[in-house]
Structures are given as structure tokens and as C-alpha cells.
PyMOL CGO cylinders between C-alpha atoms (Angstrom):
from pymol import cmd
from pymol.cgo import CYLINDER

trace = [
    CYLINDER, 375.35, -104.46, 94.42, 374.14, -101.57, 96.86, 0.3, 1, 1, 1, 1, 1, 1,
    CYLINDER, 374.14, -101.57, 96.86, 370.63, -102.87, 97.47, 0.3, 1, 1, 1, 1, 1, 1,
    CYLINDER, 370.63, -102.87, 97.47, 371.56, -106.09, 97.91, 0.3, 1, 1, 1, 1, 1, 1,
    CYLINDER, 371.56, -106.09, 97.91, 369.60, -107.16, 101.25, 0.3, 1, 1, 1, 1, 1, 1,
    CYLINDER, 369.60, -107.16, 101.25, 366.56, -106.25, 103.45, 0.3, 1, 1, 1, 1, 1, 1,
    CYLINDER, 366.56, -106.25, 103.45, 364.37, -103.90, 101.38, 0.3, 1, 1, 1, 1, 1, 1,
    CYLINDER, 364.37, -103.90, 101.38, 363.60, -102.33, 105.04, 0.3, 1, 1, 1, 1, 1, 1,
    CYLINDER, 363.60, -102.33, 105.04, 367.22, -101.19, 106.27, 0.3, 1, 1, 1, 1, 1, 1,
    CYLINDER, 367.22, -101.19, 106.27, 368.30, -98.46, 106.57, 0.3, 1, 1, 1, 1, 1, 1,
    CYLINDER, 368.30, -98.46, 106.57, 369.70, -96.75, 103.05, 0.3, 1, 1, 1, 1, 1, 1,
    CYLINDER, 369.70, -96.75, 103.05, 373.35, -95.56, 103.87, 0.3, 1, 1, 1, 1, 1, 1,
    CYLINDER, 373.35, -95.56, 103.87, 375.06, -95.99, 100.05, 0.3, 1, 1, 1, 1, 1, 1,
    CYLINDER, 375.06, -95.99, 100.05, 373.25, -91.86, 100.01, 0.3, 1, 1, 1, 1, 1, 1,
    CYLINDER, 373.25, -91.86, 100.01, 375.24, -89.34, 100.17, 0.3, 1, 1, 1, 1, 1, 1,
    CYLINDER, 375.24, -89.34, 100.17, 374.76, -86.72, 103.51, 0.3, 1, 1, 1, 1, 1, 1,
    CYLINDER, 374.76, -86.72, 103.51, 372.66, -84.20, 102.88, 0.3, 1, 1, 1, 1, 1, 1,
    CYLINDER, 372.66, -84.20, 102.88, 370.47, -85.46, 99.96, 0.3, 1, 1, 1, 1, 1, 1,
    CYLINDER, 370.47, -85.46, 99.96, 366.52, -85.45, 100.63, 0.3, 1, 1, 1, 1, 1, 1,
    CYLINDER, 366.52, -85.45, 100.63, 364.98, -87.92, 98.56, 0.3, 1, 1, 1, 1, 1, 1,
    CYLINDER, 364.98, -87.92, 98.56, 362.34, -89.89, 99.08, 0.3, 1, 1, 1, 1, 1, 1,
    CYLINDER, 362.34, -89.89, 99.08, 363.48, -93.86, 98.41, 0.3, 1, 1, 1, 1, 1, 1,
    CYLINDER, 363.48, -93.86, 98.41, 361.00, -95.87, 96.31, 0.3, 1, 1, 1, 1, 1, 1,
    CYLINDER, 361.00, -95.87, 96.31, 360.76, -97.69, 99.54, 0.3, 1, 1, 1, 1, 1, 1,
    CYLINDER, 360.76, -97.69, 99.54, 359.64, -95.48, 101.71, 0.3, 1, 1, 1, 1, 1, 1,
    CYLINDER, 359.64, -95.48, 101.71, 357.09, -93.98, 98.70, 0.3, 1, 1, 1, 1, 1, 1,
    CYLINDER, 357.09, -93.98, 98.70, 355.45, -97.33, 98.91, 0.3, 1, 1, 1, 1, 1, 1,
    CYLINDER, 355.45, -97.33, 98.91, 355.41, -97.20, 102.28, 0.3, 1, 1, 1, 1, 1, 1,
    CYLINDER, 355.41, -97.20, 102.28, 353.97, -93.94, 102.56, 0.3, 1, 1, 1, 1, 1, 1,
    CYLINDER, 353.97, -93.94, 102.56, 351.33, -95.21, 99.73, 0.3, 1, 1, 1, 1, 1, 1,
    CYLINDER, 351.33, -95.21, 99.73, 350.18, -98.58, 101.27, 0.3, 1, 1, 1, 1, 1, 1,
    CYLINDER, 350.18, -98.58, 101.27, 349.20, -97.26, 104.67, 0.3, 1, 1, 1, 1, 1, 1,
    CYLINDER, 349.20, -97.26, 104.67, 347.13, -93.95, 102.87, 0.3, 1, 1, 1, 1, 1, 1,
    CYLINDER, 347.13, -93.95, 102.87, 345.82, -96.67, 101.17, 0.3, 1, 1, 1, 1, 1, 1,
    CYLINDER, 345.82, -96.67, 101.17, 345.39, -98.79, 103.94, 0.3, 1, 1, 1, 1, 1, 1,
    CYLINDER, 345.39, -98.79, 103.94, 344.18, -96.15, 106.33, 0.3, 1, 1, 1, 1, 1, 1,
    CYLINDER, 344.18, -96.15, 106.33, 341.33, -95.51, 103.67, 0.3, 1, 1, 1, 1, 1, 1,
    CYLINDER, 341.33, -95.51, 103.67, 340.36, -98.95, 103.40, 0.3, 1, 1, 1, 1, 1, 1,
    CYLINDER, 340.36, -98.95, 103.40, 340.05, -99.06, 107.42, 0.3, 1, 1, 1, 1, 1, 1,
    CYLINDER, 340.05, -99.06, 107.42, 337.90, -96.09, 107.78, 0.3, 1, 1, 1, 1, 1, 1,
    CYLINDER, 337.90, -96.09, 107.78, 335.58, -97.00, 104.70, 0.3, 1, 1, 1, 1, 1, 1,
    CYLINDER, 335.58, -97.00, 104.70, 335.02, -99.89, 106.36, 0.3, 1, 1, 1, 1, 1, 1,
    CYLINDER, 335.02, -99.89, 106.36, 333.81, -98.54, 109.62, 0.3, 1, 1, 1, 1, 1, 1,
    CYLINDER, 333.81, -98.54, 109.62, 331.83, -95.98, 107.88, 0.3, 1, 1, 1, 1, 1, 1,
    CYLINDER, 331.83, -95.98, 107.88, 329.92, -98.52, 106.38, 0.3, 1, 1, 1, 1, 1, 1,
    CYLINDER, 329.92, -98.52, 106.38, 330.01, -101.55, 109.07, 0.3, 1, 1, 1, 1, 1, 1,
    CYLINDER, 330.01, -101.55, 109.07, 326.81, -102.27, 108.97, 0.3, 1, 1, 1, 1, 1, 1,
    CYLINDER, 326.81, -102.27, 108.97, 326.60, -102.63, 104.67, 0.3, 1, 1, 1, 1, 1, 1,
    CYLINDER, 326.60, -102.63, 104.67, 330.03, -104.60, 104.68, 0.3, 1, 1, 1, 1, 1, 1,
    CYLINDER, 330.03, -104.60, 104.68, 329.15, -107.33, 107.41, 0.3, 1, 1, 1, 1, 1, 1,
    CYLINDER, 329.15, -107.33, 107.41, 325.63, -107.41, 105.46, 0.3, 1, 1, 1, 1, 1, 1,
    CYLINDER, 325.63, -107.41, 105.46, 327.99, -108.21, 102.20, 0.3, 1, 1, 1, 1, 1, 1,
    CYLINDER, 327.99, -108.21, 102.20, 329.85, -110.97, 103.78, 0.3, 1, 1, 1, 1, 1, 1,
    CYLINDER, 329.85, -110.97, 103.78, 326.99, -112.41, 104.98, 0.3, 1, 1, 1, 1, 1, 1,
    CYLINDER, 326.99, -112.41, 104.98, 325.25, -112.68, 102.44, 0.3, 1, 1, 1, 1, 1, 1,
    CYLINDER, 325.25, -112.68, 102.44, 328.19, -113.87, 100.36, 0.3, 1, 1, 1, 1, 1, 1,
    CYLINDER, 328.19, -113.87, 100.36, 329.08, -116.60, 102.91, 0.3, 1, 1, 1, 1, 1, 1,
    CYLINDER, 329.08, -116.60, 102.91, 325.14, -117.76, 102.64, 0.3, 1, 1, 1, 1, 1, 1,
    CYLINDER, 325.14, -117.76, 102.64, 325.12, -118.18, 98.98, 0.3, 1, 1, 1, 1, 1, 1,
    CYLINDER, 325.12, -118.18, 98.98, 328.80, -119.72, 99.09, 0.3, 1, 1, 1, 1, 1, 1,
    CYLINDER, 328.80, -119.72, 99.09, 327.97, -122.41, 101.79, 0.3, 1, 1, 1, 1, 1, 1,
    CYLINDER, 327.97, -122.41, 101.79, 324.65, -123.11, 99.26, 0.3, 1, 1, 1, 1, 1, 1,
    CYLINDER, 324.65, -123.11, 99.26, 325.92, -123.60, 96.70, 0.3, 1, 1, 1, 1, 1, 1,
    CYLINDER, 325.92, -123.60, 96.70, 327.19, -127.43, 96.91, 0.3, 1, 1, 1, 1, 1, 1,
    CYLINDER, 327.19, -127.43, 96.91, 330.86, -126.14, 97.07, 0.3, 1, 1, 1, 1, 1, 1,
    CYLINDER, 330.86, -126.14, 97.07, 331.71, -126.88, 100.61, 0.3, 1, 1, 1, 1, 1, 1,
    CYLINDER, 331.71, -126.88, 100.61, 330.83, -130.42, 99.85, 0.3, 1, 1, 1, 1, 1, 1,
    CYLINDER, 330.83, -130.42, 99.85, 332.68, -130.44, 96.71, 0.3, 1, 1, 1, 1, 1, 1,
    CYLINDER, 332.68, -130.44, 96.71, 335.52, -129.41, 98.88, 0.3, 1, 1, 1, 1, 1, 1,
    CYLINDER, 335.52, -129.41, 98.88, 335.53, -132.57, 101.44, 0.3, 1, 1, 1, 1, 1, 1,
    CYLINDER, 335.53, -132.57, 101.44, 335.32, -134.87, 98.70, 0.3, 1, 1, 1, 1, 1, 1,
    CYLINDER, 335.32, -134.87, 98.70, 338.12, -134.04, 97.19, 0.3, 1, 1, 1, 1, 1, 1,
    CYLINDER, 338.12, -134.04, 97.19, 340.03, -133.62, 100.20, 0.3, 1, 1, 1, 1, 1, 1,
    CYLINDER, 340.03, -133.62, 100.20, 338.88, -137.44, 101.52, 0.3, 1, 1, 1, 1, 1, 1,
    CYLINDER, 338.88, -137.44, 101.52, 339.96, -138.30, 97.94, 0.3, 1, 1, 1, 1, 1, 1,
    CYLINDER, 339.96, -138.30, 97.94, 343.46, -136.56, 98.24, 0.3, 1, 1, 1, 1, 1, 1,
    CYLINDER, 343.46, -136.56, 98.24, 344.20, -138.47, 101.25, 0.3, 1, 1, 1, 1, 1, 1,
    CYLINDER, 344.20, -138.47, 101.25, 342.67, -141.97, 100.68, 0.3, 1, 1, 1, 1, 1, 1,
    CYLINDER, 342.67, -141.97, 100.68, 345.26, -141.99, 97.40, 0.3, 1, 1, 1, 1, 1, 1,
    CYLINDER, 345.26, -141.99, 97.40, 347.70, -140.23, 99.21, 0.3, 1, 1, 1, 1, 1, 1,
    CYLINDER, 347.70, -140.23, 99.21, 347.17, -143.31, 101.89, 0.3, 1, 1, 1, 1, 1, 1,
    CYLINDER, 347.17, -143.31, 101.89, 347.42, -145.75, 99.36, 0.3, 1, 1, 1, 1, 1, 1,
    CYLINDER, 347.42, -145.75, 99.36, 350.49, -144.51, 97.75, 0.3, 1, 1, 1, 1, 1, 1,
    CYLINDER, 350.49, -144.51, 97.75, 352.36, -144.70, 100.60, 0.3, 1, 1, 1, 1, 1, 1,
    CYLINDER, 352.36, -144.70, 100.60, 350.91, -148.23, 101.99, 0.3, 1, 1, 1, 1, 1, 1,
    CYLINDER, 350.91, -148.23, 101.99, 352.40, -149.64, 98.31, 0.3, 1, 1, 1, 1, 1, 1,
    CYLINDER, 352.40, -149.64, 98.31, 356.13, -147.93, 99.01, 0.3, 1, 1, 1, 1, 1, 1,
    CYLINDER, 356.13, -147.93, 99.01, 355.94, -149.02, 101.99, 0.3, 1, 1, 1, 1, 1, 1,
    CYLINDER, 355.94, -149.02, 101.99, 355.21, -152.53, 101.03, 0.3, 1, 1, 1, 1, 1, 1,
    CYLINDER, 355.21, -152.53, 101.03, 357.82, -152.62, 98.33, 0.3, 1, 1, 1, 1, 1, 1,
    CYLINDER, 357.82, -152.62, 98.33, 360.76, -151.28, 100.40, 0.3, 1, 1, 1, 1, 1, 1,
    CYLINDER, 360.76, -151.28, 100.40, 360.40, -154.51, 102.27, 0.3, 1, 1, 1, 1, 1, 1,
]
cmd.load_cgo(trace, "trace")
């Protein structure tokens, strides 16, 4: 079991002298292109992206779903309340 463990330490079980690139460190290398990308298409196009989320976040907090949301949370809790008001009452 040689990669047993952190998927971040250091790789040792290689022999000295070998240069290859661990699948690791390729997916390293990949995420932060990838992520480096992401961060300057964004701030190329600030003004279109907060334009998207804003209009996203209008039609999301119209559409009823919000609400939807807190009922079903008051819900969750009132049975969660009265589920633990009978234990309680039966342990006695």
C-alpha cells in the first residue's frame, strides 16, 4: 500500500532521478489553469456577471420559493419539537 495516506505528501516510494509528473500534481497543475481562467473571465466581464446574478437572485426571490423554504423549515422543527416532547414524556 504505497499511497496509502495524504494525497498531498510528499511522493518518496520514486526512485532518485525519475522526472515524472504524479497524477497529483497534473491535477494540480490543471485546477489552478483552470481556476486562474475562471478568475480572470470573471473580471473581464464584471460588470455582465454581477448583472447575471442579479438578475438571477431577482427572479429566484420571486418566485414563491423563499417562502416555500420557511415553511418547510417551521414544519421540520415544529415535528422535530414534537417528537422529542413525546420521548421525553415516555422516558418518565
Amino acid at each position: 500500500m504505497r499511497r496509502a495516506g495524504s494525497i498531498f505528501k510528499q511522493e518518496s516510494y520514486r526512485g532518485t532521478g525519475v522526472r515524472i509528473v504524479s497524477g497529483v500534481t497534473l491535477a494540480l497543475i490543471i485546477c489552478s489553469v483552470l481556476s486562474g481562467l475562471a478568475a480572470f473571465s470573471i473580471i473581464a466581464n464584471f460588470g455582465a456577471v454581477t448583472a447575471r446574478i442579479a438578475i438571477f437572485m431577482a427572479n429566484l426571490l420571486s418566485s414563491g420559493f423563499p417562502i416555500l423554504i420557511v415553511i418547510a423549515t417551521v414544519v421540520y422543527f415544529t415535528v422535530r419539537l414534537k417528537w422529542k416532547l413525546r420521548r421525553s414524556y415516555r422516558g418518565w
